[in-house]
Structure formats: structure tokens, C-alpha cells
C-alpha positions in Angstrom: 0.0 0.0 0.0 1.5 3.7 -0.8 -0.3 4.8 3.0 2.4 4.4 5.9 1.3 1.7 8.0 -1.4 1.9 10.5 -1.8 0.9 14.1 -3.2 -2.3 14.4 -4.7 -1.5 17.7 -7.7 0.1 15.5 -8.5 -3.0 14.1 -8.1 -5.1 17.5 -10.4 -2.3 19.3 -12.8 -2.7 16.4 -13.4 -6.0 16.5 -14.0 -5.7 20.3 -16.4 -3.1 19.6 -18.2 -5.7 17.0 -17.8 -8.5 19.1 -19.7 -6.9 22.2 -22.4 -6.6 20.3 -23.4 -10.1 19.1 -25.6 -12.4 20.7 -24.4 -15.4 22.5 -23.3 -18.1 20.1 -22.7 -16.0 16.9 -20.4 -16.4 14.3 -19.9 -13.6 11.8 -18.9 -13.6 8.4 -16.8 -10.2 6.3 -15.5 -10.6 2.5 -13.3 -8.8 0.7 -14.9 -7.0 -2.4 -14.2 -8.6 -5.9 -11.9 -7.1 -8.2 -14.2 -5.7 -11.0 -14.2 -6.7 -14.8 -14.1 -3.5 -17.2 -13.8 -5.6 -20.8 -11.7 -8.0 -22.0 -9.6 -9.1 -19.5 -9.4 -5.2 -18.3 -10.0 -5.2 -14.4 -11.0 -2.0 -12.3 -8.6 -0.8 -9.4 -9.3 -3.0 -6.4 -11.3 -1.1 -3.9 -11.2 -3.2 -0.5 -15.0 -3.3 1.1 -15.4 -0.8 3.9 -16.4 -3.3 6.8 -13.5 -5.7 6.2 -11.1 -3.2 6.3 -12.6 -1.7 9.5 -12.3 -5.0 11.4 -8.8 -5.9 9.9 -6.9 -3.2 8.1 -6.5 -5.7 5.6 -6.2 -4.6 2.1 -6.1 -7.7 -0.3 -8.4 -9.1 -2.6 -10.5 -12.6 -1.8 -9.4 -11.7 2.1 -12.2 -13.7 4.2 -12.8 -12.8 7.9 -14.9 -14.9 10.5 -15.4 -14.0 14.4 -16.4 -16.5 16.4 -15.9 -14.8 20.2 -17.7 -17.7 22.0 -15.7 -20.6 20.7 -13.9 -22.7 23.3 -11.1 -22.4 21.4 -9.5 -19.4 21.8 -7.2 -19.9 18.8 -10.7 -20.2 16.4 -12.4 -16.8 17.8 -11.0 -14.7 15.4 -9.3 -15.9 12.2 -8.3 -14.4 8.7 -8.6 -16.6 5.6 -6.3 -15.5 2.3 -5.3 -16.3 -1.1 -2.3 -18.1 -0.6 0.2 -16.8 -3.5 2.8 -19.1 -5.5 5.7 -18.4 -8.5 3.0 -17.9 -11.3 0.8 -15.4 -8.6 4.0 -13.6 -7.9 5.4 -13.1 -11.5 2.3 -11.6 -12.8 0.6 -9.7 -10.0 3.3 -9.1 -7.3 3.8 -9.9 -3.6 0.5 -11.0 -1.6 0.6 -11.0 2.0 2.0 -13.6 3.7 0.5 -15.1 7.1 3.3 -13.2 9.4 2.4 -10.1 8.0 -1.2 -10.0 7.6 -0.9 -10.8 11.8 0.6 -7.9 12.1 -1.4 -5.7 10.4 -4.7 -7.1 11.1 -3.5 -8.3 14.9 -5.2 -11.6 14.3 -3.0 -14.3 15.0 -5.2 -17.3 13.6 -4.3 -16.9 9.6 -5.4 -19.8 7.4 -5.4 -19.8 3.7 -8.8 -19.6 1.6 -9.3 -23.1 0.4 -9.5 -24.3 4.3 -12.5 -22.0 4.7 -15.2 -24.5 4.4 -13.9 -27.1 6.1 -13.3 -24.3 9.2 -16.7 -22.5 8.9 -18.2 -26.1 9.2 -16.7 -27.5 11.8 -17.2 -23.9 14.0 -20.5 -23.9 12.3 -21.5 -27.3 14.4 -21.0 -25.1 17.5 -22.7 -21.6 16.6 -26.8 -20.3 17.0 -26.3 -17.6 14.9 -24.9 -16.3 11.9 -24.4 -12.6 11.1 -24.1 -11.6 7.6 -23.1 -8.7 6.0 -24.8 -6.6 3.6 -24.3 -2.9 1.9 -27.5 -1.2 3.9 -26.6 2.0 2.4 -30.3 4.0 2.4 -28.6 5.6 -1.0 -27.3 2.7 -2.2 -28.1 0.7 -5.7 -26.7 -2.3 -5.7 -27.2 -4.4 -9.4 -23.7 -6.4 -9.1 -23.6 -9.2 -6.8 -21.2 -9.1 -4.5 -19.2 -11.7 -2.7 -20.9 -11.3 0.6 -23.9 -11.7 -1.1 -22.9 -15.2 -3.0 -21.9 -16.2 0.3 -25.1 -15.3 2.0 -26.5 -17.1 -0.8 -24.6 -20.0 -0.5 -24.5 -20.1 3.9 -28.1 -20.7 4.0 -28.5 -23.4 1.6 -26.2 -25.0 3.2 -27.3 -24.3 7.2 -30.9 -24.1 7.0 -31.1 -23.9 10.4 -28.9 -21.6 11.8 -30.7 -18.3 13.0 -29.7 -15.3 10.6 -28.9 -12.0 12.1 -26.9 -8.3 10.2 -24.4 -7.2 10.8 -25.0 -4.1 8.7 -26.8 -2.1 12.0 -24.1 -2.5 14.2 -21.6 -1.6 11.5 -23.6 1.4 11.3 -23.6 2.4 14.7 -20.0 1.4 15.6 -18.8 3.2 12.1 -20.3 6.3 12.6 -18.0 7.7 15.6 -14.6 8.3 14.9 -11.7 6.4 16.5 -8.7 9.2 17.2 -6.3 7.0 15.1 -9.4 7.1 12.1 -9.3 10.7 13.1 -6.0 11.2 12.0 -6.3 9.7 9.2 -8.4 11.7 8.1 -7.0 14.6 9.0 -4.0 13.4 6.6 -6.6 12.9 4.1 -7.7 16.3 4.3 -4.0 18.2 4.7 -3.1 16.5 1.6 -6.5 17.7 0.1 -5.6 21.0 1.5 -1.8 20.7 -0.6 -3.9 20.1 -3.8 -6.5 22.9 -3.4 -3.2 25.6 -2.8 -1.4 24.2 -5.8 -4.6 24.7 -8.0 -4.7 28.6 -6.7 -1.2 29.0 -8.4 -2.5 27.4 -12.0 -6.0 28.4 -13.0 -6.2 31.2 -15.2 -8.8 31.8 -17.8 -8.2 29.1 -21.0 -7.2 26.6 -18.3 -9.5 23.3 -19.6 -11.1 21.5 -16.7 -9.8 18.6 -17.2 -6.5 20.3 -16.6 -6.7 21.1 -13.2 -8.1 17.2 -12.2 -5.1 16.3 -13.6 -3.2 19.0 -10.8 -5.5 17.4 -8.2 -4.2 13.8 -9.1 -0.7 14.4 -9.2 -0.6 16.2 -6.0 -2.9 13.5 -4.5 -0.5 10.2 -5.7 3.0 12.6 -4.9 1.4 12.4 -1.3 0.8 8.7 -1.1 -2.9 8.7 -1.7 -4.3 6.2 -3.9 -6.4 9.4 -5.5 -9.5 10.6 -5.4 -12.0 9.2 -2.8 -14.8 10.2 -5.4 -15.0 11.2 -8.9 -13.6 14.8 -8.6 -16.5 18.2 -9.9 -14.6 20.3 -12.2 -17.4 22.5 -13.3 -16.9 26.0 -14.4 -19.8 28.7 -15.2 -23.1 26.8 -15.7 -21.8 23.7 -15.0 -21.4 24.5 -11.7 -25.3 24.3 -11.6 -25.2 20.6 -12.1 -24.8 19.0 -9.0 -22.9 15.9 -10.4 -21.0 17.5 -13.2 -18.0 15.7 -14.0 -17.1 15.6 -17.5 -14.6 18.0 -16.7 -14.0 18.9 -20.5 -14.8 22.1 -20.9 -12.5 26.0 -20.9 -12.8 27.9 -17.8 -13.5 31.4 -19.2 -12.7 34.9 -18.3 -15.2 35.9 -15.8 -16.3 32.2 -14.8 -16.2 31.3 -11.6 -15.5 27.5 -11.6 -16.5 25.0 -8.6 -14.6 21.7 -7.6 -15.5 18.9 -5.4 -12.6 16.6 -5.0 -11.0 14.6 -2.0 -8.4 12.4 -1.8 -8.6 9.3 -0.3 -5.7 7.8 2.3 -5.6 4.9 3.7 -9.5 4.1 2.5 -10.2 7.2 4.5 -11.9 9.9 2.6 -11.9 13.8 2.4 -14.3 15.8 1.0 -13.5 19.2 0.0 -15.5 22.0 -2.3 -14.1 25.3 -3.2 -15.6 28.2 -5.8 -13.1 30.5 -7.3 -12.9 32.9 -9.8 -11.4 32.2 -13.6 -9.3 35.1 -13.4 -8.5 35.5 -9.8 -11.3 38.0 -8.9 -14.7 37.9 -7.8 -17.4 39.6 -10.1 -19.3 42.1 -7.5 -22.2 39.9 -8.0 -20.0 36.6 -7.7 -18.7 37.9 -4.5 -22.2 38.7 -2.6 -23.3 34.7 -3.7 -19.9 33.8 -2.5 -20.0 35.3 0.7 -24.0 34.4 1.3 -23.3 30.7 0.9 -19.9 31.7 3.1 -22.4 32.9 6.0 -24.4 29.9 5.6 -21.9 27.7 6.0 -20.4 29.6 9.4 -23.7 29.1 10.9 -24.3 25.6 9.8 -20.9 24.2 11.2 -22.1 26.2 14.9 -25.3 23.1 14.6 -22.5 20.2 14.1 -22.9 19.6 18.0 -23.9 16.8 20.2 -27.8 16.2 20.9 -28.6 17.7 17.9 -30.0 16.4 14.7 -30.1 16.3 11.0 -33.6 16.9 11.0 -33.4 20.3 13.3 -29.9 20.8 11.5 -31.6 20.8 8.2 -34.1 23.2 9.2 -32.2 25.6 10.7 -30.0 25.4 7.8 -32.6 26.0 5.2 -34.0 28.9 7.4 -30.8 30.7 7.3 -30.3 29.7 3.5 -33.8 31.3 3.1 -32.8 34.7 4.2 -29.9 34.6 1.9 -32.0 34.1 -0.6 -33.9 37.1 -0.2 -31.0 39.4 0.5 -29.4 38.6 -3.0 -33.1 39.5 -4.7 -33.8 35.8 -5.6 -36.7 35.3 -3.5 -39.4 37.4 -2.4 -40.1 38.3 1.2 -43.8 38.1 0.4 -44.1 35.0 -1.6 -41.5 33.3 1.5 -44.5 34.0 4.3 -47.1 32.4 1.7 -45.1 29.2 0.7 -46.0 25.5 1.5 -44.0 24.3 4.1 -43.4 20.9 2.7 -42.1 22.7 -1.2 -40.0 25.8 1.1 -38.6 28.2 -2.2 -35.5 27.9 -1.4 -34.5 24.7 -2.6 -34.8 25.8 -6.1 -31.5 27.5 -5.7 -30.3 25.3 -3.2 -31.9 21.9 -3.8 -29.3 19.4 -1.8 -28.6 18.8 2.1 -26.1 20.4 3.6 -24.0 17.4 5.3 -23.1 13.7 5.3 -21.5 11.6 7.7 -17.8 10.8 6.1 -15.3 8.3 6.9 -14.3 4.7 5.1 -16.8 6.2 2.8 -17.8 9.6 1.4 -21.5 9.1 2.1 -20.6 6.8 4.7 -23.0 4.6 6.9 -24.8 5.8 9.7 -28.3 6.3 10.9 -29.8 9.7 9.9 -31.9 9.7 12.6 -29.3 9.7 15.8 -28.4 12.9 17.2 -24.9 14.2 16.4 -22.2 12.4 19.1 -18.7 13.4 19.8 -16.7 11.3 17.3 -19.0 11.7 14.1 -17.6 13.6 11.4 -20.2 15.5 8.6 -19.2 17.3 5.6 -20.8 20.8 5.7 -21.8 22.1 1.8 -24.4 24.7 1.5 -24.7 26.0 -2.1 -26.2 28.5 -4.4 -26.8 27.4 -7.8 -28.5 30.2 -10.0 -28.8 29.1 -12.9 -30.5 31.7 -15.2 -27.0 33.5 -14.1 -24.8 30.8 -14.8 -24.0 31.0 -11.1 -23.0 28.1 -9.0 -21.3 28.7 -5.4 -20.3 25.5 -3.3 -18.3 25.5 -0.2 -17.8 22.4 1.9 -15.2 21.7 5.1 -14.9 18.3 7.1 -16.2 18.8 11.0 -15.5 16.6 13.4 -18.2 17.3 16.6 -17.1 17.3 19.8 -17.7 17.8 23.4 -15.9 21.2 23.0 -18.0 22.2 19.9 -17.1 21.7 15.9 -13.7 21.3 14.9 -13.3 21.6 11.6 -10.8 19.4 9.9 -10.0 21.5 7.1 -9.3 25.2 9.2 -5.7 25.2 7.5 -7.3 25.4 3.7 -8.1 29.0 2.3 -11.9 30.0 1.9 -12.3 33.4 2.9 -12.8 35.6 -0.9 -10.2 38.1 0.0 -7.6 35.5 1.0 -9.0 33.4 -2.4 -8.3 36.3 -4.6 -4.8 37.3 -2.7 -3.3 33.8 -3.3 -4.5 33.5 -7.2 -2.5 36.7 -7.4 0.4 36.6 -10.5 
């Protein structure tokens, strides 16, 4: 992996986590996600699946993991199944791990290679109540590939009928959501590295500059800094493209006079950072760009004050959209009048700004979590209001990483320009 190693005491501490939350007599089963087919014999990157590399920290393909904490053999309560490698393996493809080494980075000492799966899961199988099986519960997620976790669900209950069949995607959920400080820190490398992209781009855009352009800026700072690269398909969108929320053709001249808008993070060690800047072509701000810049600016102050404990998305969301509404109004885009008269369930504002405002973020960008549990010390939300006025070819996105804590928001990304005036002063020849 490029990432410098990480602590396996996260792992260990989050499989105790998992652990304490099965019932008695439960095995649980994690796969690795499949290495995807483009065409031909063209394969995507290999992404690792989220909840595997929670529990272990491993990052290989075809990596099994199965808890058994109530086994009377303490050797068989945790063990990691991989593909055992050989000459051809290692000609082609490279150096797999080998059982000493996944140990160490997982801290599970029980390492067995794949093909002695079945014949382990049946044996501990003889002795379990319960099986937890994983699933992608995402409540945005559209899954049409079949995944190995889901052959193996599949498969585990033709074979054991019998066995009572719990998730394990609701405690993933709840144990994901709150932020370790070693995840912490990763992510904080995530963003300073996101940060170290965002500055170079200040020095490089100038009008003429082709979208596609400065992605490519973003990706070699991203790789130079042992990321993998983007976490998510990076938002190069300048003048109206800005007003599509999931823009990224990124093939298109940034004009004299744009502003252009880019969403991109970089990803380290599976951990993501979200970032979203608005900037002007030419290094300065229209006076018109400047009052949507600084509206949406103010919007996002007072959002991140809400990223505390107790309270929720729903009130968050609210309170948000409340402040957005006002904005709104101030900039001439919606009338006082026709605000007081508006059905509460279509408010006006969402026709300029039409998204939420945060996410939970972690493994994933959207990561897991349950929308309705109040904020807790240890969850970390993006924060992203936006203006999109389109009949202007206007769209204004800002977006920072805040961690909530006991002491109030910190925000992740405080060492990565957003004030206008420091914007402009930095894009200066």
C-alpha cells in the first residue's frame, strides 16, 4: 500500500467493539470486495469493502474474515482466511501477503489460507446459533452487481438451513459512525493532503485553463502524497456547469469571468476527504460573484455552529434552510412576500439550493450511519451549503470536514483558504 502503516490496535479495538455486540453463540462472516471486470480481460482498481477493512486493516483481494468470540477455542475466535500466493501469482501480480504479515497488520494471530474455509466454517458452524451476515445497507445505495458477501449469504443458507440469521450491517452502522482518534487522523491526513492540492490549484488556474486540466493537478498532488487518488469522482465544473450537482465531465474551458466549482478529496488509507471550493477564472470575484460567494460563506459559518452533540439532522436541516432562506432574499432571488405564503413541505429555497447540507464521512464519502441519531462526539459530517442560480450561470459551493465534539465543531479543514479576499490574494500573478 503507498499509505504508511497503520496501528493495528484500531482494528483489534474494532473488532472488540463488533464482538460486544453479538448475541451469544454468533459467528460472523466479512469478505473482501471482488476485483471488478471492465472488458476483456481489463479489471478496475481494487477497492477493499469498507467493513472488512474496519475489522482488519486488511487490504487484499479474496481476504475472508470470521469471528467466532464464543468458541472454546481461543485460537478459532477470530481468524483471517487468504489467497495463498505461488511463483505464477507472484510473476504476474506481485507480492501477496504472507501469514506473518497480515498478523501484524490485522493483529489476528489465527491466519489460514482460503481453500480451508469451508472445512473451518463447518466444523465452528457445528457449534454456533447464529450467523451474522453482512450486507451494503446504504439508504442511497443501488446495488445491481452481486457481491461476494452476497454469493456467500446465498450459498451459507442453503447450506445451514437452520442456523438463525442475524446483520451485521446495523451495528456496522452504529460502531462506524464515531470516529476512533487513530481514524481521526487519518483523516486529517486525508484532508491536509486535500488542502496541498487545493493551494497548488490557486497558483494554476487562469482563464483558458480546460477542466480537465486542473483534475489532472489534483491527481498528481494526490499520488506525490501517497494517496491512492481521489476518494470520489472529482467536480470540475466551471460557469453553468457549476449548476449541475454531479457534473463531471470536466471537459470544458474555464472562461474569463467564470467562476468555476470543484468537489474533489483524496482518499488515504481508504479514508476519505471531501472538500468543495468556488473560485474565480481570473482570480477576482465579479461584484455579483462575491455577494453569492459570501451568502453561501455565512451559511456555512452558521451551519458548522449546529455540528454539536444532541442535535439532529432533521433540526440541522431546518435551521439550515431557514438561514439559506434569508440569503436568498437578500441577494433579490426570492421574495419576502411570496417566503411568508409558501407551503411548508415545497419551502422556495430549494430551487437555488436543492441538496442537504452534510453527510457523515469516513471509510466512505456518504458513509454509513443512521440519519436519525443525534450528532455524538466522534461523528464527522461534511458541511456544503450552495447556491446554484442558474439563469446567471451562477453556482457557489463551499464544503469543510467537522469533526463534533464535546468542546464544539472542529473543523478538519481550518488550514485550507476560503475566505474571498484570501481566495483572490493567493491567485494573485
Amino acid at each position: 500500500m503507498r499509505y504508511l502503516p497503520v496501528t493495528n490496535q484500531l482494528f483489534v479495538r474494532n473488532r472488540q467493539n463488533f464482538r460486544k455486540q453479538l448475541k451469544p453463540g454468533s459467528i460472523a462472516v466479512f469478505h473482501a470486495n471482488d476485483i471488478m471486470p471492465t472488458n476483456a480481460d481489463g479489471t478496475m482498481a481494487f477497492r477493499q469493502n469498507s467493513d472488512l477493512f474496519y475489522l482488519t486493516g486488511i487490504d487484499q483481494e479474496e481476504s475472508i474474515l470470521l469471528l467466532f468470540p464464543d468458541s472454546k477455542d481461543p485460537n478459532m475466535q477470530e481468524i483471517l482466511f487468504l489467497r495463498e500466493t505461488n511463483d505464477l501469482i507472484l510473476t504476474w501480480e506481485g507480492y501477496k501477503l504472507t501469514k506473518q504479515q497480515a498478523a501484524e497488520v490485522s493483529g489476528i494471530k489465527t491466519i489460514f489460507w482460503l481453500d480451508e474455509f469451508k472445512q473451518v466454517l463447518h466444523v465452528l458452524m457445528s457449534q454456533a446459533e447464529h450467523v451474522y451476515l453482512n450486507t451494503n445497507e446504504h439508504m442511497r445505495a443501488v446495488v445491481e452487481v452481486e457481491t461476494r458477501d452476497a454469493r456467500f449469504i446465498k450459498w451459507c443458507m442453503q447450506q445451514y438451513p437452520l442456523h438463525k440469521y442475524e446483520r451485521s450491517a446495523p451495528i456496522m452502522h452504529h460502531l462506524r459512525a464515531i470516529k476512533s482518534e487513530a481514524e481521526i487522523e487519518l483523516m486529517k491526513k486525508a484532508c491536509a493532503i486535500t488542502g496541498q492540492a487545493f493551494r497548488r490549484l490557486l497558483g494554476f488556474i487562469k482563464p483558458g485553463v480546460m477542466e480537465y486540466e486542473i483534475e489532472a493537478e489534483i491527481y498528481h498532488e494526490f499520488l506525490r502524497n501517497r494517496s491512492r487518488g481521489p476518494a470520489y469522482s472529482s467536480i470540475i465544473a466551471s460557469g453553468a456547469n457549476a449548476c449541475i450537482l454531479h457534473y463531471t465531465d470536466n471537459n470544458e474551458e474555464c472562461k474569463d469571468g467564470e467562476l468555476v466549482l470543484m468537489d474533489f478529496g483524496a482518499e488515504y488509507a481508504n479514508y476519505a476527504a471531501d472538500l468543495t471550493r468556488t473560485v474565480p477564472v481570473n482570480g477576482k470575484f465579479t461584484k455579483r460573484q462575491r455577494q453569492v460567494y459570501d451568502s453561501v460563506l455565512r451559511v456555512m459559518k452558521a451551519a458548522i455552529q449546529m455540528l454539536v452533540p444532541g442535535n439532529s439532522l432533521d433540526q440541522y436541516h431546518s435551521f439550515v434552510g431557514t438561514v439559506m432562506q434569508n440569503e436568498l432574499i437578500n441577494l433579490g432571488l426570492l421574495n419576502e412576500s411570496d417566503v411568508r405564503n409558501q407551503d411548508p413541505a415545497k419551502p422556495l429555497y430549494k430551487k437555488y439550493f436543492m441538496h442537504g447540507t452534510s453527510h457523515l464521512l469516513g471509510l466512505d464519502v456518504h458513509d454509513v450511519g443512521n440519519k436519525y441519531r443525534p450528532f455524538e462526539e466522534g461523528m464527522v459530517f461534511t458541511c456544503e451549503p450552495g447556491i446554484y442560480i442558474r439563469e446567471e450561470g451562477i453556482g457557489v459551493r463551499l464544503e469543510n470536514n467537522i469533526l463534533v465534539t464535546k468542546n464544539g465543531p472542529l473543523n478538519l479543514m481550518q488550514d485550507i483558504p476560503l475566505e474571498a479576499d484570501d481566495i483572490e490574494q493567493l491567485m494573485k500573478p
